[in-house]
C-alpha positions in Angstrom: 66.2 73.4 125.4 70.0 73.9 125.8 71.9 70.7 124.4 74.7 68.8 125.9 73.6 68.0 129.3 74.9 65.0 131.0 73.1 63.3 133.7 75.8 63.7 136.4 74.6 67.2 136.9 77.5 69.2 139.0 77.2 71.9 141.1 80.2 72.9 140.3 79.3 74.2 136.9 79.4 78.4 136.5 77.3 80.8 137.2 73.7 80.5 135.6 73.4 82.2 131.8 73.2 85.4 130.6 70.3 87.7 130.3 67.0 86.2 129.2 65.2 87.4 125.8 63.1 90.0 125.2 59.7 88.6 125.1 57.8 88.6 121.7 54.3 88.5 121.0 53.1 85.2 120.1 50.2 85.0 117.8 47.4 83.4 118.8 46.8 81.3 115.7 44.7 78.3 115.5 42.6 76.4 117.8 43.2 72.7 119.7 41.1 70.2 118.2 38.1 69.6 120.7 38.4 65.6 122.4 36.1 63.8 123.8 36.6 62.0 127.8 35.1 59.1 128.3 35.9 59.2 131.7 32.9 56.7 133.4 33.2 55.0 136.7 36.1 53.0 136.9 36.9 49.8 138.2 40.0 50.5 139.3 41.5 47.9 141.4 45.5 48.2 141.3 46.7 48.6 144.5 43.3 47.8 146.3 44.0 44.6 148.6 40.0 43.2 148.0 40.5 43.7 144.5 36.6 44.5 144.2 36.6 48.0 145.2 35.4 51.2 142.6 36.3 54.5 142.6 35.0 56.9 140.7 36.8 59.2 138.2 36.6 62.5 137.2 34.6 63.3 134.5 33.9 65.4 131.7 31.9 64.9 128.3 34.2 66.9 126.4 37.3 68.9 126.5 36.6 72.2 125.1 39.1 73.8 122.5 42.0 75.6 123.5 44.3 78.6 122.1 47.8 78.0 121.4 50.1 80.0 122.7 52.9 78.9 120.1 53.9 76.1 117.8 53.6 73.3 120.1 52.5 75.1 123.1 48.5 74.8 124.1 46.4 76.0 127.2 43.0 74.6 127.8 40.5 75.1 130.9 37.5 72.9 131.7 35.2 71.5 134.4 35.2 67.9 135.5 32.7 66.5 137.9 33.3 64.1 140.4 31.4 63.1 143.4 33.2 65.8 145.7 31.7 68.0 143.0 33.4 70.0 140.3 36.7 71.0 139.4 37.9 73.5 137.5 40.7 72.3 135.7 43.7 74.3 134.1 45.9 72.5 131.1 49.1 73.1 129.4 50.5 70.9 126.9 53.9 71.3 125.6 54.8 68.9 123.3 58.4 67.4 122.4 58.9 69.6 119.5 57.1 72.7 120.2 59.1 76.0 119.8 59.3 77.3 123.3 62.0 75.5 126.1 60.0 73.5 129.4 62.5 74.5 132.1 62.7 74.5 136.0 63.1 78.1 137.8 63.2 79.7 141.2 62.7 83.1 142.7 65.3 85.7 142.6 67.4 83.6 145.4 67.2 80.2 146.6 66.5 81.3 150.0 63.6 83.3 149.2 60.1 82.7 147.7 58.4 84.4 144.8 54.8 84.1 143.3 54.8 82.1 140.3 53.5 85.3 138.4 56.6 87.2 139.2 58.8 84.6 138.1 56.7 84.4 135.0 57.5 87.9 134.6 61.0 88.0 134.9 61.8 85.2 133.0 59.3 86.4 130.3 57.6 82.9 130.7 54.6 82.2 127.9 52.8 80.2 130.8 54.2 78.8 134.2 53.4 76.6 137.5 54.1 76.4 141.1 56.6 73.3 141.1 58.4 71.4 144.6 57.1 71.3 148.0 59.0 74.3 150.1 60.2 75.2 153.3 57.0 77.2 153.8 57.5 80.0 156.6 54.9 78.9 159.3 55.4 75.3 158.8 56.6 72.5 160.8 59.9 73.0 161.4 60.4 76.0 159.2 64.0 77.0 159.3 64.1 80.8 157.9 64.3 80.4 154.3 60.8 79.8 152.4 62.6 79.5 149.2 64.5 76.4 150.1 62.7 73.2 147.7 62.4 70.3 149.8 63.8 67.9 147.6 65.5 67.4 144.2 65.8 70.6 142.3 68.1 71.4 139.6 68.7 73.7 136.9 70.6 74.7 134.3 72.4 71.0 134.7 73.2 72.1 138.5 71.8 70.0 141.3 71.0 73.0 143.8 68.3 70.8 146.3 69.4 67.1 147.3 66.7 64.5 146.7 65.2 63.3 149.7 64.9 59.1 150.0 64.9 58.1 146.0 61.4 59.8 145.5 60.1 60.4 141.9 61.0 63.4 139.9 60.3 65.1 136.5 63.7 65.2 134.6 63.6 67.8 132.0 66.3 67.4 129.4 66.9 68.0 125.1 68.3 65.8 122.4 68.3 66.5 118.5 66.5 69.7 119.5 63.7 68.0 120.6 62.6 67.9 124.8 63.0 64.7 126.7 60.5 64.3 129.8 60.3 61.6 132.2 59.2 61.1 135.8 61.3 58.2 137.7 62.6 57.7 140.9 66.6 59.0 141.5 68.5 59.8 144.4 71.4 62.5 144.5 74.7 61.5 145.7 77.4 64.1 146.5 80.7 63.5 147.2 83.8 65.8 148.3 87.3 65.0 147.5 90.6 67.0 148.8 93.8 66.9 147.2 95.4 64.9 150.0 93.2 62.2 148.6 90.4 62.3 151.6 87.4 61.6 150.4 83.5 62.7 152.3 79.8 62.5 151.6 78.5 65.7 150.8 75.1 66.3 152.9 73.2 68.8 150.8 73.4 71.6 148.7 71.6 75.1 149.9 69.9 74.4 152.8 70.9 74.7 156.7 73.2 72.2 157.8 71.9 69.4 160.3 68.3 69.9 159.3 66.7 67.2 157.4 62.9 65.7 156.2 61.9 63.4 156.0 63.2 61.1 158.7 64.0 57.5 158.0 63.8 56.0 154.5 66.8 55.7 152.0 68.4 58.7 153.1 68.7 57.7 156.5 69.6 54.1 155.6 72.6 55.1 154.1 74.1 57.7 157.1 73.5 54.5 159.3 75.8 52.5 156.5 78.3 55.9 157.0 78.2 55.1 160.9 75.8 58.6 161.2 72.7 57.8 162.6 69.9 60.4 162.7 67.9 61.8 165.4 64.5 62.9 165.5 63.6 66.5 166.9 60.5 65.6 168.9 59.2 68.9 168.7 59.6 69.9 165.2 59.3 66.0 163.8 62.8 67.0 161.4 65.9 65.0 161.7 69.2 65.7 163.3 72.4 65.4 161.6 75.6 67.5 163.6 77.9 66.4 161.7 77.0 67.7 158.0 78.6 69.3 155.6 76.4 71.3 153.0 77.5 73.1 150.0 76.3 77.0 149.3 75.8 78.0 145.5 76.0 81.5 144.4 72.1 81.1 144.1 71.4 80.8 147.3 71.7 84.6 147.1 72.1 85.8 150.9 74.2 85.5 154.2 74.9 81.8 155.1 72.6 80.6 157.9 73.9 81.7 161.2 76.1 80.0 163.0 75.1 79.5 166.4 77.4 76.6 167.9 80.4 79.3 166.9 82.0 76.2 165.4 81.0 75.7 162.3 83.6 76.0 159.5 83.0 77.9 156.0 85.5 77.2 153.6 85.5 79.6 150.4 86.3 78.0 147.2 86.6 79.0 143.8 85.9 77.5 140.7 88.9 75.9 139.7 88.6 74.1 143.8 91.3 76.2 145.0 90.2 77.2 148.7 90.4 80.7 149.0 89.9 80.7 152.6 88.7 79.4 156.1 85.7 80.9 158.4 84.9 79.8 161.8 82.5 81.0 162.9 81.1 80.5 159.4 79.7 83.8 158.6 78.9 86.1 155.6 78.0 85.5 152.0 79.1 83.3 149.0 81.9 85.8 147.3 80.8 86.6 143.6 82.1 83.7 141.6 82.6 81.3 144.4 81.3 78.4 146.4 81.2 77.4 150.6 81.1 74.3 151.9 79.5 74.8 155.1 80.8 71.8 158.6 79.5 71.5 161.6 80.5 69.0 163.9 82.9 66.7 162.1 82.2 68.0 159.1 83.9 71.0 160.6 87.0 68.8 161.5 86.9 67.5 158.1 87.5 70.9 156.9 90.1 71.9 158.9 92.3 69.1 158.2 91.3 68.6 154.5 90.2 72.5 153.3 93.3 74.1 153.8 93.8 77.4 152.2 95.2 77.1 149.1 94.7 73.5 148.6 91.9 72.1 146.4 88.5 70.5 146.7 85.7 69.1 144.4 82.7 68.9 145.5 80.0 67.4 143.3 76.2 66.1 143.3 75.5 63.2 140.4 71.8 61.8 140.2 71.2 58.1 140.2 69.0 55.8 140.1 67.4 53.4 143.1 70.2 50.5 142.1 73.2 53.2 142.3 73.0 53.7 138.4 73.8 57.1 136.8 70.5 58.1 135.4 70.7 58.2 131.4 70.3 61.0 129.1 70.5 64.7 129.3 69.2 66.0 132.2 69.2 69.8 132.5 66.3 70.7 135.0 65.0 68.1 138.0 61.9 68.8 140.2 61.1 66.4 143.1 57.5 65.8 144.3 55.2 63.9 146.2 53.6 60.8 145.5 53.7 59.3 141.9 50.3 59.3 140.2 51.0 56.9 136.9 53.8 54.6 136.4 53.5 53.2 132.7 49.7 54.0 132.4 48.7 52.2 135.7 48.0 53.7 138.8 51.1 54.0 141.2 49.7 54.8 144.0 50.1 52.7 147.3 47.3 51.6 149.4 47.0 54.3 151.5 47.0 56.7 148.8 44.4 55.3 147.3 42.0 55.7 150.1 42.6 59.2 151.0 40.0 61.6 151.0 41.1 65.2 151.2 40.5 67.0 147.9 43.1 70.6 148.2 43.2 72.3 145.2 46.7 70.4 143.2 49.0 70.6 140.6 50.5 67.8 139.0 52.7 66.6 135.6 52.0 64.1 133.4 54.0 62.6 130.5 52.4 61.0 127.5 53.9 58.6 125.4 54.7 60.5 123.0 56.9 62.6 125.3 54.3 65.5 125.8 54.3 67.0 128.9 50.8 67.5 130.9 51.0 70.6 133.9 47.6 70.4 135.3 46.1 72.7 137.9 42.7 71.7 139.8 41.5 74.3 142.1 39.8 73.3 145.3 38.5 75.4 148.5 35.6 76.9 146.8 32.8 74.7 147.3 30.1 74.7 144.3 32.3 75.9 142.5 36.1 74.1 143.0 36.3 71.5 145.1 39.8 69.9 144.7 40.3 66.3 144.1 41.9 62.9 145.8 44.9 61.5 144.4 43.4 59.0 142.8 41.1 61.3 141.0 43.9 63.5 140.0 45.8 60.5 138.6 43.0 59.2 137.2 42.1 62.5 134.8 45.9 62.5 134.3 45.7 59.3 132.7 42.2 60.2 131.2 44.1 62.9 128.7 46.9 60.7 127.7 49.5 60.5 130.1 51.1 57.3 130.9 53.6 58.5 134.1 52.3 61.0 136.2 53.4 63.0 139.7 51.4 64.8 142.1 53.9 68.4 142.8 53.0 70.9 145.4 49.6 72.1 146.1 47.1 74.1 148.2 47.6 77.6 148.1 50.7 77.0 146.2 48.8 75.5 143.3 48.7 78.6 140.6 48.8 78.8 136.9 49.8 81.4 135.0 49.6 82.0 131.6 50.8 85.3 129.8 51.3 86.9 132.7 47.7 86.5 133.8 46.9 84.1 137.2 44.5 81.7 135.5 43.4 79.5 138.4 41.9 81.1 141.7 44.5 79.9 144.6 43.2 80.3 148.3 44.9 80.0 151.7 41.8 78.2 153.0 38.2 77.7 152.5 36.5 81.1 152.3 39.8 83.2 152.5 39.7 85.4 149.2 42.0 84.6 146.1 45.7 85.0 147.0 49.1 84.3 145.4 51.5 82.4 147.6 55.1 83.0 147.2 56.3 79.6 146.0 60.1 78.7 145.7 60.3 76.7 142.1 58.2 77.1 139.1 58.0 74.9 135.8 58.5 77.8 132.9 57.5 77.3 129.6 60.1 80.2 127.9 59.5 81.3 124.1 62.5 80.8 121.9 65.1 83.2 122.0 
């Protein structure tokens, strides 16, 4: 993985790098040493308020061996059993030294979705996973663009999807050639300055202005502190910001979103922060090279008086911490996700959590404490056969194979696994519905050494 990240990832680095390598053929060479799960009934009481209650685990007497897909890199697939019934189970280990890079990717554009296997493809991928949660066309509140994360997501040291209120992520980053992975909570703070010394919160990065999830929570805490108090769309349960501004990357890869007010303001900057030029309505694309910041409202205002042509801006997206600390270390990719599985080898989840039921088939990461990274598929939907598992069963076999932190991503039919360009796992829309490949928005890549 690239060196010399910082943790304030900017979107206002350049354009993403050049073409990727040709792929090579990795032997197959050597076998993972079989392990043994001892993976009984548990007792299992953090986060249980009677203290007394069990919950069984996954299980499996032994975790078959594996092939390597290179040095460092190793696929397994088994079958637990738990009292839904059994799960097939998909696992990659990367370890901190292998000889391949662990990197976050999307699909051709930010705005639209891609299966995981056609990312795979293109980026010549030895194995890969669906990653964040999506604005998934036919969902609640879906606003055009099914390739939009929902949530942090950054690459190539470029913060290109805000976090949404201090959830956990998996930061992906390198030191002394070796990969650093951790999952923790952070929060994403932009900022926009003008060279008449205004300063202004930016909103978001890539996404339609005045359109958030979820309502409430940190995010929401802190536009009440601004004096911007949210609003909740009743029918489509989002909330209601009009007076955002957003920022476009040149990954977002289409026309901005439509403009329907007619007020909204577009201003074209390049990279150096000069503004190249005003657009109301704000219509068109991102100019090769350049960057938009998006207003509506008074955001728009804001841009008027503080965007003029030929003047500068800077607009920039750090990541902290919940206390307002700049997260540490080299941070080159960032994927947000649901709930957190593991925090320090314990269970994390809250109490509601804990008692959930639904099994959907799930992908989730884990770290262990040696820095190895964990990408676990469980396939559900298929009774007999697959049946999915709780989050407390997913954490629960997380922890079972080593890891000590662990994160639940996105799953259902986005949960796929794909490993040399073969699907792996067998992802369904719904019970019964034959295997299909959603088009997801982010994948985690595991990319052979140039």
């Amino acid at each position: 993985m690239r060196s010399g990240r910082r943790a304030a990832a900017r979107t206002g680095a350049g354009p993403r790098g050049g073409a990727r390598p040709a792929r090579r053929t990795l032997p197959r060479r050597g076998r993972l040493p079989a392990a043994v799960l001892a993976l009984a009934l548990l007792a299992g009481t953090a986060g249980c308020s009677d203290g007394g209650e069990r919950r069984p685990a996954l299980r499996t007497d032994t975790l078959p061996a594996g092939r390597q897909l290179a040095p460092g890199v190793g696929y397994q697939e088994f079958t637990a059993q738990g009292t839904g019934g059994p799960v097939r189970a998909h696992l990659l280990r990367v370890a901190p030294d292998a000889r391949a890079r662990l990197t976050a990717e999307h699909g051709r554009t930010l705005a639209g979705a891609q299966t995981v296997r056609d990312v795979a493809r293109r980026t010549h991928a030895l194995a890969a996973v669906n990653a964040s949660y999506f604005d998934i066309r036919g969902g609640k509140g879906f606003a055009g663009y099914p390739g939009d994360p929902i949530g942090l997501y950054a690459e190539q040291g470029r913060v290109l999807s805000e976090s949404r209120n201090d959830a956990a992520a998996l930061l992906l980053g390198s030191r002394d050639g070796r990969t650093t992975a951790r999952i923790t909570a952070v929060a994403s703070y932009g900022r926009i300055g003008a060279a008449d010394g205004a300063t202004r919160a930016l909103d978001g990065v890539d996404r339609v202005a005045g359109r958030l999830r979820p309502c409430g929570g940190p995010d929401g805490e802190r536009r009440v502190e601004d004096g911007r108090p949210l609003t909740r769309d009743v029918r489509s349960g989002l909330c209601e910001d009009p007076d955002e501004i957003v920022e476009f990357t040149q990954e977002w890869g289409t026309t901005l979103p439509e403009d329907r007010s007619g007020d909204a303001v577009a201003a074209v900057f390049a990279a150096d922060g000069t503004v190249r030029g005003l657009r109301s309505p704000a219509t068109g694309s991102v100019p090769r090279g350049m960057r938009v910041l998006y207003g509506i409202g008074a955001g728009a205002d804001w841009l008027r008086s503080h965007a003029r042509p030929g003047s500068r801006v800077d607009a920039t997206t750090i990541l902290r911490d919940p206390d307002g600390e700049p997260v540490p270390g080299p941070v080159d990719s960032a994927v947000g996700g649901g709930a957190r599985l593991l925090k320090d080898g314990e269970l994390a989840l809250g109490e509601r959590e804990l008692t959930r039921q639904d099994r959907p088939a799930r992908t989730v990461v884990g770290v262990t404490r040696d820095g190895t990274v964990l990408l676990l598929v469980l396939d559900g939907r298929e009774p007999g056969v697959s049946t999915g598992a709780t989050l407390a069963e997913a954490g629960e076999l997380l922890r079972s194979l080593g890891a000590v932190d662990g994160l639940n991503l996105d799953g259902g039919g986005s949960s796929t696994m794909v490993v040399d360009g073969e699907l792996r796992n067998r992802p369904r829309e719904a019970k019964g519905d034959p295997v299909s490949e959603r088009q997801v928005a982010t994948v985690l890549a595991v990319l052979p050494e140039p």
